[in-house]
N, C-alpha and C positions, 0 to 999 in steps of 0.2 A: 648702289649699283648691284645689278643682281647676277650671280656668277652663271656661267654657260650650262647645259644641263646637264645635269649625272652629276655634279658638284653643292657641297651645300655647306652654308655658311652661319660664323658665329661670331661673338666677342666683336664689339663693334668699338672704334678710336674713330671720333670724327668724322663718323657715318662712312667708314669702310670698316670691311669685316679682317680681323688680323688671326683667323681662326678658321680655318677650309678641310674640308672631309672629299680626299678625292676618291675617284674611283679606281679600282686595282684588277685586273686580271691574271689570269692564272692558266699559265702554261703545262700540259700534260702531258708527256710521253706512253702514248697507246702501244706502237711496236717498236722494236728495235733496239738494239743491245741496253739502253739506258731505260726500258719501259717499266713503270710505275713511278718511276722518278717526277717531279715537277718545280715552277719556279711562279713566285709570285711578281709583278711588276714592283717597282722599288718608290721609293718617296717621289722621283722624277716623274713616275709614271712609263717607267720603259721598261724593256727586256731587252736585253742581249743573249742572243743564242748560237752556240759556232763551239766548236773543239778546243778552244783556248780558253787560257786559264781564267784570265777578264771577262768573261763574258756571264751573265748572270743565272741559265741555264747551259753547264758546259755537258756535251755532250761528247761520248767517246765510241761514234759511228766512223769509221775514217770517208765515208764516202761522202759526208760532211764536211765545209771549208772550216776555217779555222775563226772567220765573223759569216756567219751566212745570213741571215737576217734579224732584222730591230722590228721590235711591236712597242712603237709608242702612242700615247694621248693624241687627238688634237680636236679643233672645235667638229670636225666631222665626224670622231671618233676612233676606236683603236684602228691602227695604219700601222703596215704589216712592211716592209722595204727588203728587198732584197740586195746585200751591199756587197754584192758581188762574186758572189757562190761561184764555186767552179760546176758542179751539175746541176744548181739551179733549183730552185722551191716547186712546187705544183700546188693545186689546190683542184680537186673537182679532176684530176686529168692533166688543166692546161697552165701552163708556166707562168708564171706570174713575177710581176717585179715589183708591183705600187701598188697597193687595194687598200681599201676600208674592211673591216672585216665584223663579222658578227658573229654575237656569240653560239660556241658550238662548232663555229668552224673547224675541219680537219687539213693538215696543211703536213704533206710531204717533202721532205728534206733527206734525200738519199735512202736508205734504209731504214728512215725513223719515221713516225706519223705524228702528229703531235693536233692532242685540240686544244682549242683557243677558248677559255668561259668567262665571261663578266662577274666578279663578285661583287652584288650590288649590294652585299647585306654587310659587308667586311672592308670599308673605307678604308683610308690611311688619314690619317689626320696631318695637317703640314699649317706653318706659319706664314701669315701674308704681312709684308709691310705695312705699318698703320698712314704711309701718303702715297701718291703718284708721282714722286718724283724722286730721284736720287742719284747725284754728283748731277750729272748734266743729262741724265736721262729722266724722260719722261713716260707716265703711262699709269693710268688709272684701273687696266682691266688683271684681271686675275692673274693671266700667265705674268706679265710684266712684275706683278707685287710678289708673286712666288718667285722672280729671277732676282729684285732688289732684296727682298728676304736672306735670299742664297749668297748673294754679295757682302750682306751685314754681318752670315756666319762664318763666312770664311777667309775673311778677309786680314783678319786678327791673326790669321796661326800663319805658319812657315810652308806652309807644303805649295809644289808646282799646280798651276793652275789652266788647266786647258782648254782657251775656252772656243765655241767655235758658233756656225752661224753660216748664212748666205753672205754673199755682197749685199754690203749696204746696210747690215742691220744695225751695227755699233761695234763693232767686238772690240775697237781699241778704249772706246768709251766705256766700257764695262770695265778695260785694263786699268783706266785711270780713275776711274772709284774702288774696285781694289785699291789701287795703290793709298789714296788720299784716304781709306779708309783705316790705314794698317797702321801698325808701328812705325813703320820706314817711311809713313808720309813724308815728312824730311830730308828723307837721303836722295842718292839720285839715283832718276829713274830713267832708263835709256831705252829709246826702241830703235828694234832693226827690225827692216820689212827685207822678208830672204828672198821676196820676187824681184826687188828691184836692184840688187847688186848683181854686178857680174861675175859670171861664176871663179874666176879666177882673184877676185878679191874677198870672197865671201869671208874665206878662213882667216885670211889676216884681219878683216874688219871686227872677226867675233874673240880670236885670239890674239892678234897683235904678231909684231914682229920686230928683230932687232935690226941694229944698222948691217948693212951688206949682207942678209936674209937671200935677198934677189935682186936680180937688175931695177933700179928704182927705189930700192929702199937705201933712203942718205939719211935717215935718222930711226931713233928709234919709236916705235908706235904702240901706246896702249890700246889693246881689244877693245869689243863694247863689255866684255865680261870684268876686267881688271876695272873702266868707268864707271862700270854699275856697282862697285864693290862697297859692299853697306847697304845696298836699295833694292832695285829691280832691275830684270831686264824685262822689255817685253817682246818675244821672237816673233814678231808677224807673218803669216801666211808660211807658217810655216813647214805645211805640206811640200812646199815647194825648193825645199831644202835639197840639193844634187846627195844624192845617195854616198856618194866615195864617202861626204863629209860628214854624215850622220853619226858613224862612229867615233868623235871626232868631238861631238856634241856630246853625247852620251856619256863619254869618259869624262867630261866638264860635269856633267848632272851627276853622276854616280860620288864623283871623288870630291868636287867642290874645289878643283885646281887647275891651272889654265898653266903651260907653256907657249909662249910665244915662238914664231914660224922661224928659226934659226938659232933658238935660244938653248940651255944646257939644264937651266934649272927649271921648277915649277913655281908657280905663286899660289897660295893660298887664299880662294875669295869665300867672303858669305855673301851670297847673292839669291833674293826672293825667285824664282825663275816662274814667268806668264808666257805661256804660245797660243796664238790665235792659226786658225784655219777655216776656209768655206769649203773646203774636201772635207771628204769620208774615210778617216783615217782606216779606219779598218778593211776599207774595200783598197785604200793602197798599198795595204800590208798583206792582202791577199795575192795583190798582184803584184807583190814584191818590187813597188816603188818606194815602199819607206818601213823602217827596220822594225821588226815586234816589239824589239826590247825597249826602244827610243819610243815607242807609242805605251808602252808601260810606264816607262820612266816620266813621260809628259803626262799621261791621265789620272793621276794622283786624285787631283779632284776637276770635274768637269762642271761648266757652265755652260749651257746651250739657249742661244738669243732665237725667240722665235720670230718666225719672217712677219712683215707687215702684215700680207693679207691673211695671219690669223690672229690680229687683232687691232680689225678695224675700227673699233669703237675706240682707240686709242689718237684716231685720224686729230678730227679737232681739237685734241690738246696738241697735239704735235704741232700742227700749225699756230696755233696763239704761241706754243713756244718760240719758233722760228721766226713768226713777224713780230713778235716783241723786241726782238735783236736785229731786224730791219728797220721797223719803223722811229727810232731812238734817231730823234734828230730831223727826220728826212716825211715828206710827205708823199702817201701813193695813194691805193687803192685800202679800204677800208678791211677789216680785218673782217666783219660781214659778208662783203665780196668776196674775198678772197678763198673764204670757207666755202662759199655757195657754188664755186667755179669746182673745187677741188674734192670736194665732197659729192656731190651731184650724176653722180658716175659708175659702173659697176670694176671701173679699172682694179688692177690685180695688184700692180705696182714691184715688177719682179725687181728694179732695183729697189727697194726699201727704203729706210727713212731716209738715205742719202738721196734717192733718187728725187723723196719728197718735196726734202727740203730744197732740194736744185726748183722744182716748179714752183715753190712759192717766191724762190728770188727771184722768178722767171716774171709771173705774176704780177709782182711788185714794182720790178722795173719796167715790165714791156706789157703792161696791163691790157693791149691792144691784139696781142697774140695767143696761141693757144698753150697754156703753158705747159701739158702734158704733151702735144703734138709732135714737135721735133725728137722729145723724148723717148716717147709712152709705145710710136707707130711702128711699124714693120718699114725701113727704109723702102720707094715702088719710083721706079723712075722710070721715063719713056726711052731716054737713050742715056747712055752713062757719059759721052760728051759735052749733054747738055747740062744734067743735075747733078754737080759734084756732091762729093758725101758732107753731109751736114754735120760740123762738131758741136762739143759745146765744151766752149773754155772755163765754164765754172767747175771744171770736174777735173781730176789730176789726169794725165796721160794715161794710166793704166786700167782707169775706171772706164775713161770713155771707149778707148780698145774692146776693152771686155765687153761690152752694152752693143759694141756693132758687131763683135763676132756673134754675142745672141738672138739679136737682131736677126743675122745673115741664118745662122743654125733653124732657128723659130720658122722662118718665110721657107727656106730652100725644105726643111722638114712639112710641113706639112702639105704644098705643094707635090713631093714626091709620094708620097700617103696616099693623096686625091687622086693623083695620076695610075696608083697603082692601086685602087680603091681598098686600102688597105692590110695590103697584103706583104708583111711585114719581109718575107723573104725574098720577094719581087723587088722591094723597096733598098732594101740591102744590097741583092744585085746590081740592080741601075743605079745605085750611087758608091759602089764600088768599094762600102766597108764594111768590115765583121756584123754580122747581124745581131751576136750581144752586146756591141757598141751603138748599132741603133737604136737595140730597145732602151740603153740607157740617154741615150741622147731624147729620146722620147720621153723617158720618165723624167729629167731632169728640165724638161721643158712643159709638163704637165699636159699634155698631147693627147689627146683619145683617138688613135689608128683607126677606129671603126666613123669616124665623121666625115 
């Protein structure tokens, strides 16, 4: 397999290469109280840049946010993200949130100018798994072997683990090869997902509580923290954590001791601690929905799953993975077909492997239908009387929610776009929100305003 360009490869196990020379950029400070200063991108291939101490170019402009934007890899090349600035990036004059960027670029950050250069001559050399597959994930192409790679180093030691991603790429699948890979394979491993508790149970669910705590409490209740004691926990979605309780978490991660909700004393755990998230922690800490220090505390070490459609050439093993564990027992459509229906296409795939795997069940059982269709389309009905909203029950409650508010976001967006032929602050007005809530709504939807 031959890796994406600007990458080059060595040391080959079993005709994959377990030896890659990526390419590194290099960040410059031209003007502004940090000028001559610079940062190179990291083994990841990113940069962080913003006022805080985490970030890999810290800068000490105040007019500067505290994460202002990420320069990472991808198969289009360095991509420059603005994660949520309060005055906002420029380039060339015009504001920008999501570009490609090339080398030489100069890129404006309040008081500071900063360019952007390719060092093509000065690689990073990094370790690729010698298979395509590891615990229950699957994937043959580069980025995928450099993420199993990242799994097999770090998996061994003790430190918190944050890992994050879109919907749908794996993140808990990646929790549970950590786990199975670690010492604690053995012990127990607990997940809590902080989206789907209700806020008024979260605290007792993570810390427990004693008998007459509060109305309802007739016995005493171990936490997920005191269950997990010896193993894991794993905090899912855990952006989405109510802020009162953040600190709350944090005193758990710092001390490694829990009180339960009416209780006197503390107990003492060793607990591996894993949080997953499809947020940008750092643009919630900007906008002061989730605490700095709690996002330090959790980014210890980072893994980041990349989205399906940058790595497409991963499609066909994913699917022989999936109908292997259909077709066991049971007769459908051929595993030929199957590929040829789901491959055949220039689809994007914004829900990811989960989404995928949904259409190859689709596929298999109702081989007559389309099995992207229901999924894949912009919900268009003639009367909402007539065409109630289409679920699909192979997918938990939250997922399919999620899929139709993007759905509804995707269509109502670029509709008002067209209407307003682009005209971002036309667009903002007639649909009655912040306008740097639309551009993000736009960047998060992969949108080009000018189409």
């Amino acid at each position: 397999m031959e890796a994406p360009a600007g990458l080059r490869t060595e040391a080959q196990v079993n005709g994959f290469p377990t030896v890659i020379d990526l390419p590194r950029v290099r960040v410059s400070v031209l003007e502004g109280p940090d000028a001559g200063s610079h940062c190179d991108s990291d083994d990841e291939m990113l940069v962080r840049i913003g006022t805080r101490e985490n970030n890999g170019l810290i800068l000490s402009d105040k007019s500067v946010s505290g994460y202002h934007i990420e320069i990472a890899r991808t198969q289009a090349g360095w991509r420059l993200r603005d994660v949520g600035s309060t005055n906002g990036t420029f380039v060339s004059g015009m504001r920008v949130f999501d570009l490609v960027l090339r080398s030489g670029t100069v890129v404006t950050l309040g008081r500071t100018k900063l360019r952007i250069e390719a060092l093509h001559d000065e690689p990073v050399r990094a370790a690729l798994h010698p298979a395509g597959r590891f615990g229950d994930m699957v994937g043959h192409s580069v980025v995928m072997r450099r993420l199993f790679s990242r799994i097999a180093q770090v998996a061994r030691a003790s430190a918190t683990v944050l890992i994050t991603g879109e919907t749908g790429t794996g993140k808990e699948a990646v929790a549970e090869a950590l786990v199975q890979s670690s010492l604690r394979a053995s012990q127990p491993f607990v997940v809590i997902d902080c989206s789907a508790l209700p806020q008024n149970l979260i605290e007792s669910e993570l810390l427990g509580h004693v008998k007459g705590a509060f109305t309802g409490a007739t016995s005493d209740y171990r936490g997920a923290f005191e269950r997990a004691d010896g193993g894991t926990i794993f905090l899912d979605e855990i952006g989405e954590l109510p802020l009162d309780l953040q600190p709350k978490l944090l005193r758990v991660l710092e001390r490694r001791e829990v009180r339960r909700i009416g209780a006197e004393r503390t107990r003492t755990i060793d607990v591996r601690v894993m949080a997953a998230t499809n947020r940008v922690l750092a643009t919630e800490v900007n906008e002061r929905r989730f605490r700095q220090d709690l996002y330090y505390r959790l980014s210890v070490v980072n893994v980041h799953i990349p989205p399906l459609r940058e790595r497409r050439e991963d499609i066909p093993q994913l699917i022989e993975h999936f109908y292997q564990r259909l077709s066991d027992g049971y007769r459908g459509p051929t595993l030929a077909e199957i590929t040829e229906r789901l491959c055949d296409n220039d689809y994007t795939w914004p829900g990811n492997v989960r989404e995928l795997r949904n259409a190859i069940e689709r596929a298999f059982h109702v081989p007559d239908e389309d099995p992207i269709g229901t999924e894949g389309l912009p919900l268009r009905r003639e009367s909402p009387e007539d065409c109630p909203i289409a679920v699909d029950l192979a997918v938990p409650f939250k997922t399919a929610k999620q899929k139709l508010v993007d759905a509804f976001e995707k269509e109502y967006l670029q509709a008002m776009l067209k209407a307003t032929r682009g005209n971002i602050s036309e667009a903002a007005r007639r649909a009655q929100i912040d306008r740097m809530h639309l551009y993000k709504l736009i960047t998060q939807h992969h949108l080009n305003p000018s189409e």
